[in-house]
C-alpha positions in Angstrom: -82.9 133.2 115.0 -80.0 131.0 115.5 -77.1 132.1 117.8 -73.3 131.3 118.7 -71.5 130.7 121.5 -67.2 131.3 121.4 -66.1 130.2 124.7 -62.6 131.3 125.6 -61.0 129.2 129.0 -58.2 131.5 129.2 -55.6 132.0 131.9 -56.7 134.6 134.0 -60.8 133.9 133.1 -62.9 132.1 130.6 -64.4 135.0 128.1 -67.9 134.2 126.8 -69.5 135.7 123.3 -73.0 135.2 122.0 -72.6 136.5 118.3 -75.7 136.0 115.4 -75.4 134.9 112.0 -73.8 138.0 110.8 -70.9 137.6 113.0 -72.3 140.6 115.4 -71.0 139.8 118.7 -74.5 140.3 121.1 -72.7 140.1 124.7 -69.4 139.0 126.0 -68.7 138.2 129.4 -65.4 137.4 131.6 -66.0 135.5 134.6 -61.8 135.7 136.2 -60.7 132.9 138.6 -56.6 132.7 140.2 -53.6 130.7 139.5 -51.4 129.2 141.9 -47.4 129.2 142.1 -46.5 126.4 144.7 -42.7 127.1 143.7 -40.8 129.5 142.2 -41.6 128.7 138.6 -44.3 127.0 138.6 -48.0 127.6 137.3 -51.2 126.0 138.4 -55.5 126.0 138.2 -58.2 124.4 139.3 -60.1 122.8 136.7 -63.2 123.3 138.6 -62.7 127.0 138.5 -62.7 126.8 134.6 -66.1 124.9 134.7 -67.9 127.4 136.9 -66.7 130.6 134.6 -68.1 128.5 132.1 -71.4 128.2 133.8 -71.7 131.8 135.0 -70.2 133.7 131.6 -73.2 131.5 129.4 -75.9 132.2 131.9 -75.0 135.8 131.5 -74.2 136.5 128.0 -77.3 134.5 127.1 -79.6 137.0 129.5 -76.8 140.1 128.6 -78.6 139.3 125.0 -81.8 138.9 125.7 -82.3 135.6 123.6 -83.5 131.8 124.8 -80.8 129.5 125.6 -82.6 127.0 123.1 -82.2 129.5 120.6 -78.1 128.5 120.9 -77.6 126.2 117.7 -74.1 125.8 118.2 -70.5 126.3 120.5 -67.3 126.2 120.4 -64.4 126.2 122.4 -61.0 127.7 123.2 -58.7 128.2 125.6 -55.4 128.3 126.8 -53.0 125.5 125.7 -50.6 122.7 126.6 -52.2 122.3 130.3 -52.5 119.2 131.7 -55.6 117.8 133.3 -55.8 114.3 134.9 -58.5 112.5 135.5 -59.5 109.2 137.3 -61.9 106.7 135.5 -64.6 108.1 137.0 -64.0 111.7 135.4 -62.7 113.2 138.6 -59.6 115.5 138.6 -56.6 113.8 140.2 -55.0 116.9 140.9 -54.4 120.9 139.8 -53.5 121.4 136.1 -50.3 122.5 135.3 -50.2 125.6 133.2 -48.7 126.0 129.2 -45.8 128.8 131.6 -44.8 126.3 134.0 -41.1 125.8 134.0 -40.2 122.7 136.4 -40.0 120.0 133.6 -36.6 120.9 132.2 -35.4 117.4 132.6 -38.5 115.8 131.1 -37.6 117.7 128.0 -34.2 116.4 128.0 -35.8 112.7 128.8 -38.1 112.9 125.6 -35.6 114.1 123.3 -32.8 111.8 124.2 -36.3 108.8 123.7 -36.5 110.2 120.7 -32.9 110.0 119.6 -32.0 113.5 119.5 -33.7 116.7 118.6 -33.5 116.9 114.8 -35.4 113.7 114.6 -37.7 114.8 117.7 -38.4 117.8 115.0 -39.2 114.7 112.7 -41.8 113.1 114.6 -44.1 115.9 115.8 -42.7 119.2 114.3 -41.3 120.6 117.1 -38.4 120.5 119.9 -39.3 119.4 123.6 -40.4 122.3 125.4 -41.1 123.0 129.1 -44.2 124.4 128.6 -45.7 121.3 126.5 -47.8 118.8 127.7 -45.7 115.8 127.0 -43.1 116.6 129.8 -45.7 117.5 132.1 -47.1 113.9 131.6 -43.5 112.5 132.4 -43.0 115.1 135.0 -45.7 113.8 136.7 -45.0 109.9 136.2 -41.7 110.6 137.6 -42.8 113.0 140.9 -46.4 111.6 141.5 -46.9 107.9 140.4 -49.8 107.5 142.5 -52.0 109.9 140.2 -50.3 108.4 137.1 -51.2 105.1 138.0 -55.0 106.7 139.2 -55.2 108.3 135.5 -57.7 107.4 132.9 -57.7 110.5 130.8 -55.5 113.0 130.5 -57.0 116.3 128.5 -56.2 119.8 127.9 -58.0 123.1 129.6 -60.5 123.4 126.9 -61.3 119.8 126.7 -62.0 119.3 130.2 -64.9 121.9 129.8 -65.8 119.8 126.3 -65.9 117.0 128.6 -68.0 119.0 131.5 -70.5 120.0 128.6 -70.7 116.8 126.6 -69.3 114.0 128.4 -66.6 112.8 125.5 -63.1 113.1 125.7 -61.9 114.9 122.2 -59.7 117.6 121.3 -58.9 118.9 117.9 -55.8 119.1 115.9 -54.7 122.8 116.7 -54.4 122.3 120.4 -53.5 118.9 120.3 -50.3 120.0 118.3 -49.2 122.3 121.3 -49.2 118.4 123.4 -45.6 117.7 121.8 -47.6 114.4 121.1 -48.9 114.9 117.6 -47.7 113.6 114.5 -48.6 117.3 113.1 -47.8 116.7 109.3 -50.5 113.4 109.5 -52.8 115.3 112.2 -53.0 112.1 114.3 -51.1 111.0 117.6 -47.6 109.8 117.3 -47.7 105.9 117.9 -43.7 106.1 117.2 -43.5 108.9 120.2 -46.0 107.5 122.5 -44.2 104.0 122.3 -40.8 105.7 122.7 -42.3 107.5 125.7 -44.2 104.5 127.6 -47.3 106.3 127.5 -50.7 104.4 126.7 -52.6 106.0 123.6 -55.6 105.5 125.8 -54.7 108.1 128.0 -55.0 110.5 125.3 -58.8 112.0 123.7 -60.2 111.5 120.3 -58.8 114.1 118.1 -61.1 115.9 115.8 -60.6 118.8 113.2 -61.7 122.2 114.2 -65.1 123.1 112.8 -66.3 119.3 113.5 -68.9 118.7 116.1 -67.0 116.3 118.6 -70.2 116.0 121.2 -73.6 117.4 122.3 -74.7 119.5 125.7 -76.2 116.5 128.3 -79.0 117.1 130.0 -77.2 118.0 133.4 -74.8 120.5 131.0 -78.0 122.1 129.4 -79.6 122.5 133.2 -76.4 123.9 134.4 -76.1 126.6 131.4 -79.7 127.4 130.5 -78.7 125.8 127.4 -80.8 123.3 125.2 -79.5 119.3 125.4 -78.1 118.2 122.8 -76.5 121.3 121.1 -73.4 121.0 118.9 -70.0 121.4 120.6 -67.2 121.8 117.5 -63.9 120.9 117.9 -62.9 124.4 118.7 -59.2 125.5 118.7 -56.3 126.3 121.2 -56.3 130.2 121.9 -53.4 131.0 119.1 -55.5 129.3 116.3 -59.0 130.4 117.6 -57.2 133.9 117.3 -55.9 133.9 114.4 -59.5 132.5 113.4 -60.7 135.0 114.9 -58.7 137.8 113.1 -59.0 136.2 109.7 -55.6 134.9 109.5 -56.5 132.0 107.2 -54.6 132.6 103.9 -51.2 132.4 103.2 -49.3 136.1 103.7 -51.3 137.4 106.3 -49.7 137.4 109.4 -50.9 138.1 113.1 -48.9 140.4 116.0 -50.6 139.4 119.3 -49.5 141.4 122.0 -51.3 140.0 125.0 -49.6 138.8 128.6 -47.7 136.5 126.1 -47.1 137.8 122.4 -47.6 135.4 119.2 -46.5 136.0 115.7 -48.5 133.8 114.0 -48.3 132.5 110.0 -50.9 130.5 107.8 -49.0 127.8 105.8 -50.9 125.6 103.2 -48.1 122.8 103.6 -46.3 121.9 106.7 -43.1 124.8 107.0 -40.7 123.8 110.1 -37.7 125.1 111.1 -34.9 122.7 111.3 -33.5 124.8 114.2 -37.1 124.4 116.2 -37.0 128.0 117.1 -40.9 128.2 116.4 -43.8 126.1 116.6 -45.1 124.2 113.6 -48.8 123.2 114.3 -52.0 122.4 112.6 -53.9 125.2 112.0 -58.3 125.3 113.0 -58.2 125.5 109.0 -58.5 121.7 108.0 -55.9 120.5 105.9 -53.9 123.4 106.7 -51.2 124.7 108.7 -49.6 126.9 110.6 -45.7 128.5 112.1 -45.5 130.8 115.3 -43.6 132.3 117.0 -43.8 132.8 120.9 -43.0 135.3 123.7 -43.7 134.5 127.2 -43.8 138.1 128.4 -44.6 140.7 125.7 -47.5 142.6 127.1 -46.6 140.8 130.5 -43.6 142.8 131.0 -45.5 146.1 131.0 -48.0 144.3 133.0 -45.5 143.6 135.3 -44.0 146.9 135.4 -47.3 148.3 136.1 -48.3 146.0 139.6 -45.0 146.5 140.7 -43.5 150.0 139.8 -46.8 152.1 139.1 -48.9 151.7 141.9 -49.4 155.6 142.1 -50.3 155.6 138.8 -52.6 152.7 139.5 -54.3 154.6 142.3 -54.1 157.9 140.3 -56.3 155.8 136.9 -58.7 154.3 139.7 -59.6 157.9 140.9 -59.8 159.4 137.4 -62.1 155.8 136.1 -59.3 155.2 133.3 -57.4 152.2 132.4 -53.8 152.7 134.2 -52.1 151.9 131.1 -53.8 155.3 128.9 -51.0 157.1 131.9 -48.1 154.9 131.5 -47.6 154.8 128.1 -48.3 158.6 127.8 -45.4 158.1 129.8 -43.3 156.6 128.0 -44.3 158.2 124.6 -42.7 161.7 125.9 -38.9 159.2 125.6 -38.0 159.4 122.2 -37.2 156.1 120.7 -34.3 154.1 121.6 -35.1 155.4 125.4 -31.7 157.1 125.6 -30.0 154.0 125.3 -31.9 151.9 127.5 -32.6 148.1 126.5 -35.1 145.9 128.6 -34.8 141.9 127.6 -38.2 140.7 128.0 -37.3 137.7 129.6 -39.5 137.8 133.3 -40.5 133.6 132.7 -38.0 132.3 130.3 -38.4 132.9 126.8 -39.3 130.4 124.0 -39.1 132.3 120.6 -36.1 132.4 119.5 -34.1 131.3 122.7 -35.9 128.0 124.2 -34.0 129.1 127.6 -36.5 128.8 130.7 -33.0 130.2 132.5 -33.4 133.3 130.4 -34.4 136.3 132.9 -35.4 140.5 132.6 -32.9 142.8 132.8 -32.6 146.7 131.9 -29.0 147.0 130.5 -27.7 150.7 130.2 -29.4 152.7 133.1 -27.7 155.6 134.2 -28.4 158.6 136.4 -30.5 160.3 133.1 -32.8 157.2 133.2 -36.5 157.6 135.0 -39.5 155.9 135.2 -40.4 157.3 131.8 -37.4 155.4 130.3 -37.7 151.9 131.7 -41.3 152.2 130.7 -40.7 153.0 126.6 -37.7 150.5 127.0 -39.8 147.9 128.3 -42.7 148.3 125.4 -39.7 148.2 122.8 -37.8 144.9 124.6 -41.1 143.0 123.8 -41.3 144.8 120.4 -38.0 143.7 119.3 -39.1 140.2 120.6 -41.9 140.2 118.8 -39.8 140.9 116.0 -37.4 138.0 116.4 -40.0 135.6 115.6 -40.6 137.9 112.6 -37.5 137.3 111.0 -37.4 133.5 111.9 -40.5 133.7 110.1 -39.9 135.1 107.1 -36.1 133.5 107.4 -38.6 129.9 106.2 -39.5 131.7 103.0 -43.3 131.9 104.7 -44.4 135.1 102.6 -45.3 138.5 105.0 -48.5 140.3 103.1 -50.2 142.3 105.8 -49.2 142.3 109.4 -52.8 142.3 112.0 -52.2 143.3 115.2 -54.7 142.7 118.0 -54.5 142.4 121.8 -53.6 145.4 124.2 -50.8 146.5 121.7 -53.3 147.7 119.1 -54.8 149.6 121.4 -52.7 152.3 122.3 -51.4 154.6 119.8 -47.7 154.3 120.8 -47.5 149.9 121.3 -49.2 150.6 117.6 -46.5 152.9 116.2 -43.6 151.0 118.1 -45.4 148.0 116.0 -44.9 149.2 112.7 -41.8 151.1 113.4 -39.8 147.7 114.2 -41.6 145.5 112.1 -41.0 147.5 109.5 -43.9 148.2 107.8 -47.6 149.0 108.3 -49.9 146.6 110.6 -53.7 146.9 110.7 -56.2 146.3 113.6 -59.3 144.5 112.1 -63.1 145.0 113.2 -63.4 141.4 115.4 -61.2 142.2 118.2 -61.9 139.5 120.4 -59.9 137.3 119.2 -60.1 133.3 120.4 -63.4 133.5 121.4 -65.2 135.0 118.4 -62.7 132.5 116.2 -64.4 129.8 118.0 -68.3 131.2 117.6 -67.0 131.3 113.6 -65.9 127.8 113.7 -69.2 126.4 115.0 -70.6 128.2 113.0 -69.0 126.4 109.8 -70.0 123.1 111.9 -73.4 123.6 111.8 -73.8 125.3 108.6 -73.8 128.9 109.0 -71.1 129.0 106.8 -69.4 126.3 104.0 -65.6 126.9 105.1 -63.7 128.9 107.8 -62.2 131.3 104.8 -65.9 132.1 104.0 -66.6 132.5 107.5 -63.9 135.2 108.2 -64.8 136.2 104.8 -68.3 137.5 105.7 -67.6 138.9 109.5 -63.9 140.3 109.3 -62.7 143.2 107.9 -59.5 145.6 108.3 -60.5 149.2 110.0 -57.2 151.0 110.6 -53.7 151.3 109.3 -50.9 152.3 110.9 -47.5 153.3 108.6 -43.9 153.4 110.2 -42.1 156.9 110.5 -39.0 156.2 108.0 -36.3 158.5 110.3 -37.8 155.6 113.1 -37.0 152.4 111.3 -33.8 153.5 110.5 -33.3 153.9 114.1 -34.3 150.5 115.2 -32.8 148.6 112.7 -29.6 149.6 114.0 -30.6 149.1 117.6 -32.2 145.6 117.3 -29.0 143.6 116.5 -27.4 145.4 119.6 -30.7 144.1 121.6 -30.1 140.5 120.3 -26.6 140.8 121.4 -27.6 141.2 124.8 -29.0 137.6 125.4 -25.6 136.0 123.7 -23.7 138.2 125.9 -25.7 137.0 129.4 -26.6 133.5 128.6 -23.9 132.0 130.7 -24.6 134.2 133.1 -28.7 133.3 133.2 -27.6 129.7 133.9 -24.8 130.1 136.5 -27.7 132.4 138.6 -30.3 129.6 138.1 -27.9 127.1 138.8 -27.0 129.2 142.0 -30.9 129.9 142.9 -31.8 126.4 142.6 
């Protein structure tokens, strides 16, 4: 029987899936490796680490299944986005990758979109406004900071593409992640020559970009020795982790809409033409769908805030889930679902790294606003899950503000797993969201895409078609919506009222 490999290079591990034909996922593996802040704000990884989860989660999920490496017919690859990697001529890193949340290249940002004559026709070129996480001003950043590596590099690639090249030895990417560069021309899903040549940046730093489900190379011999893997099996395109997700959770028709809630939380739309917001509040990017689309909207710290309020106000409930051999989380947000909503008046702005969607303010930061002496622990913890909720639902309205039709709402990451991030869900969206049967998201979206590269299946549509379907429904409580929708303008009014303030502290912080 012929199998399929998904391999996720994420940013706290890679996450490997071996799934058959049917779309049955057979083993899945996480291999974790760290990151590395060497400022305040700033996000690093060693590419090397990447490779060697790669290496590990294959050999395992391959023996977890109990099938023959040479019985792998094809891969395909995701992973987090808009990292840089650079690489000398002879393939060798030039230095750590900087991460899709590092914040240092405000200035970059500014520098491109002055190049490109101002943001509205910045928008016009590639889709999308200069942001600090893209990998355009990470190229500049580094031109600017380190000109010895810039002068050193040959290639510069994206975290998933380094692992293509480790596996294949080609330098390619594909349209979805190539997008999240800043350097795409995204309506013609080819590289800008008008921004490149504004920039000063040789094309020939940049891969060969592909569509999703093509094959872009085949496993070497020393890749195929290193896995347990047969040389010369298909490596698709792939897709960068929002599009593999969205593959993954059948989001491939117009109307239905994804709610990630992960460390970062993505509302994500299929579009059949290219749909960009003149204001750039979300992304506009090609979709792993050829000849389609996509619009999303992005949170930098949507499950990461409750993440964060775990490791560093919970670590008795940590310690307490560790004795008992339950995830920490089942006790927090049992926690938090004795509050009743609107935590007795207690709002929590998401905003621990920034925030992109709808703000584009790296100087944005957290903040509880209305604690008093009733507050506890209890409180902060259901104000923090509805701070991202709200967030979440910012991109939402954006969303449907474009005229992009809202369907069904599918929610996947950790906030479909717990009853009450599930009812906060459809309580502020409005309206019932579903979990669907995949729930692995990127990495099974990329097993489905080589699988339409090497003929499983004719489309991705058919793909998702045969493998994905909707298990559970979750329907807002009427008294609740009516509650939120008169607390969530008073939550956006928090950010207009502190945004001055976030930059006079950053400015003083410096």
């Amino acid at each position: 029987m012929a199998y399929l490999l998904g391999i996720d290079i994420g940013t706290s591990g890679t996450k490997t899936l071996l799934v058959n034909p049917r779309g049955r996922i057979l083993a899945s593996v996480t291999v974790e490796y760290p990151a590395y802040a060497p400022k305040p704000a700033w996000s690093e990884q060693v590419p090397e680490d990447w490779w060697k989860a790669t290496v590990k989660s294959i050999a395992s999920a391959v023996r977890a299944a109990g099938v023959k490496g040479a019985e792998v017919t094809g891969i395909g690859l995701s992973g987090q986005m808009h990292g840089s990697v650079f690489l000398d001529r002879g393939g060798k890193v030039l230095r750590r990758a900087i991460l899709w949340n590092d914040q240092r290249t405000g200035a970059e940002c500014e520098e491109i979109t002055q190049a490109a004559g101002g943001r509205e026709k910045l928008i016009g070129l590639v889709s999308n406004p200069a942001l600090t996480g893209f990998t355009a001003p990470k190229i500049l950043w580094v031109r600017k900071h380190e000109p010895r590596i810039y002068e050193q590099a040959a290639k510069i690639l994206l975290p998933k593409d380094y692992v293509r090249y480790r596996l294949t030895g080609e330098f390619a990417t594909e349209v979805s992640d190539a997008s999240g560069t800043l350097l795409l021309d995204v309506k013609r899903r080819a590289w800008s020559k008008e921004l490149l040549g504004l920039l000063g940046i040789d094309a020939a730093l940049l891969p060969k970009v592909y569509e999703s489900p093509e094959v872009s190379g085949r496993l070497t011999a020393a890749a195929a020795k290193a896995t347990g893997l047969a040389a010369g099996t298909p490596v698709v395109g792939g897709g960068g982790d929002q599009a593999a997700g969205a593959v993954g959770n059948g989001i491939v028709r117009r109307g239905v809409i994804s709610a990630t809630l992960g460390t970062s939380g993505v509302v994500f739309a299929h579009a059949d033409t290219v749909e960009t917001d003149p204001l750039g509040r979300v992304h506009t990017f090609c979709h792993a769908v050829p000849g389609k689309w996509h619009v999303m909207g992005v949170v930098l710290a949507a499950g990461g805030s409750l993440q964060w309020f775990r490791n560093r106000l919970c670590q008795d409930l940590v310690a307490e889930a560790k004795t008992r051999k339950i995830d920490p989380y089942q006790l927090i947000t049992a926690m938090a679902a004795k509050v009743p909503p609107g935590s007795h008046g207690l709002y929590f702005l998401p905003y621990l790294t920034g925030e992109r969607t709808p703000h584009a303010d790296p100087n944005a930061r957290a903040a509880w606003v209305g604690l008093s002496n009733m507050h506890d622990r209890a409180a902060m913890a259901r104000a923090a899950m509805e701070g991202a909720t709200y967030a979440m639902r910012d991109c939402l309205e954006i969303i449907q503000g474009m005229g992009v039709p809202i369907t069904e709402i599918r929610i996947s990451g950790g906030g479909a797993k717990g009853k009450l991030w599930r009812n906060l869900q459809a309580d502020i969206y409005r309206g019932s969201v579903w979990t669907v049967s995949s729930g692995e998201g990127p990495a099974f979206g990329v097993a489905l895409l080589a699988g339409v590269g090497t003929g499983v299946w004719a489309t991705v549509p058919e793909a998702c078609d045969a493998t994905i379907r909707t298990v559970s429904e979750t329907k807002p409580d009427k008294k609740n919506v009516a509650l939120y929708d008169r607390l969530y303008p008073e939550y956006g009014q928090l950010y207009r009222s502190l945004k001055a303030d976030f930059r006079r502290i950053a400015e003083l912080h410096q």
